[in-house]
N, C-alpha and C positions, 0 to 999 in steps of 0.2 A: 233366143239362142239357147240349143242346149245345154243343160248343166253340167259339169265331171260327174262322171259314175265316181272315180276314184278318189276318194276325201279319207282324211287324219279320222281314226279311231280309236274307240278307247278295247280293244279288244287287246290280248297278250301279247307279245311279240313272243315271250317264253314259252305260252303253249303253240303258235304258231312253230317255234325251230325245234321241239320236241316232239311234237306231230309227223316231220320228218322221218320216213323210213330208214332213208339209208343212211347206216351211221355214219359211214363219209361224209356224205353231201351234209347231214346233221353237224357233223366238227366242223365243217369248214362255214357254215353257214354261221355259225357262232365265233370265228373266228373273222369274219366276212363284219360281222357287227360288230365287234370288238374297237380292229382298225377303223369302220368308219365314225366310232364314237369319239375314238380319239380324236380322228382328223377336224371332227365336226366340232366336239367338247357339246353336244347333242344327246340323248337319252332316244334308242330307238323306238318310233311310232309305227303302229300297222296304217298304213295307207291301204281303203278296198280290203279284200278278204287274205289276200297274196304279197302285198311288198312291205316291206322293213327300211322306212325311210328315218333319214333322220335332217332335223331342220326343218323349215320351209322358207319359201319365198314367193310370191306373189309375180305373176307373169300377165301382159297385155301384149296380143299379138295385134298387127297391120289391122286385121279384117276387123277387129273389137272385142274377140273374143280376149276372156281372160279369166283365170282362177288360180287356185294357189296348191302347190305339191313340193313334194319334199327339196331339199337339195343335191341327195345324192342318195342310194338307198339298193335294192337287192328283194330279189323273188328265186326261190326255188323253183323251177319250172320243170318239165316232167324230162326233160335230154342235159339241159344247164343251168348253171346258176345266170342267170339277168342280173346286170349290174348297171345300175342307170344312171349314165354320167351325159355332161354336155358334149355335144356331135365334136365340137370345134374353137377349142382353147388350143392356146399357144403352145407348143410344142407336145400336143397330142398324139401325131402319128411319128414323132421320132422315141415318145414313149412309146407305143404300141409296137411299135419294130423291137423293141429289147424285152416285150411281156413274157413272152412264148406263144403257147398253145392258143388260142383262145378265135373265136369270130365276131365284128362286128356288124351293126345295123346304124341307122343314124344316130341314135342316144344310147344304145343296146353294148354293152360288151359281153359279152355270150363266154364263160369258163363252163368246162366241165366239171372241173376239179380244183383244188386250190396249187396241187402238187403240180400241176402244169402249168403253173406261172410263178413268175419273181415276184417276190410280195410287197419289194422294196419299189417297183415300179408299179406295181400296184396302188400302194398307195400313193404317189407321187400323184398316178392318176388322176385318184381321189381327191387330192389335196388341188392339182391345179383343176377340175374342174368346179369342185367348191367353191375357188376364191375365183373362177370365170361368172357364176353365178351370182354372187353376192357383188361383183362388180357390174355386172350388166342388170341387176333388180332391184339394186337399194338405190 
């Protein structure tokens, strides 16, 4: 079975969110780590060359496969910020109805900006999919 490309590193997460251009996307990205340190009470890890994860958890899927990634965590990406939370915790998409602006994918919340979302349901986000994780992996 193949391995994860994307594994916990000891590379900066500092010079990763200063390396950032835009100093928008640069504050919010650090404001983006802040919240989920909190949420987490985690120290953020670079996961791969791109995400700023914090925690982990170890996962086994059906097929066998299985490795271990962060529990919730954020990539600068070249249009939005990537916010990688669980697809489908309990009252998810009645949070995502009050966010504002933003797109998702299965695990993906896609923001532009921080200024187009509520921070407060933000983190809510954060919070219930963290404790969706650590309940469906320990």
């Amino acid at each position: 079975m193949a391995e994860n490309k994307t594994k916990a590193t000891d590379a900066s997460v500092d010079s990763y969110i200063a390396a950032i251009e835009d100093e928008v996307r640069r504050k919010d990205c650090q404001a983006l780590a802040k919240l989920m340190a909190k949420v987490t009470k985690e120290k953020p890890q670079m996961w791969g060359p791109s995400i700023v994860g914090f925690g982990s958890y170890h996962y086994k899927y059906a097929s066998g496969r299985e490795g271990d990634t962060c529990l919730v965590g954020f990539s600068s990406r070249k249009g939005d910020i990537s916010v990688y939370i669980t697809g489908d915790f309990s009252g998810r998409d009645e949070l995502l109805s009050k966010l504002g602006k933003h797109k998702t994918a299965k695990a993906c919340l896609y923001i532009r900006k921080l200024d187009d979302v509520d921070l407060k349901v933000l983190e809510k986000l954060v919070v219930g999919s963290v404790s969706d994780r650590k309940l469906r992996h320990n």
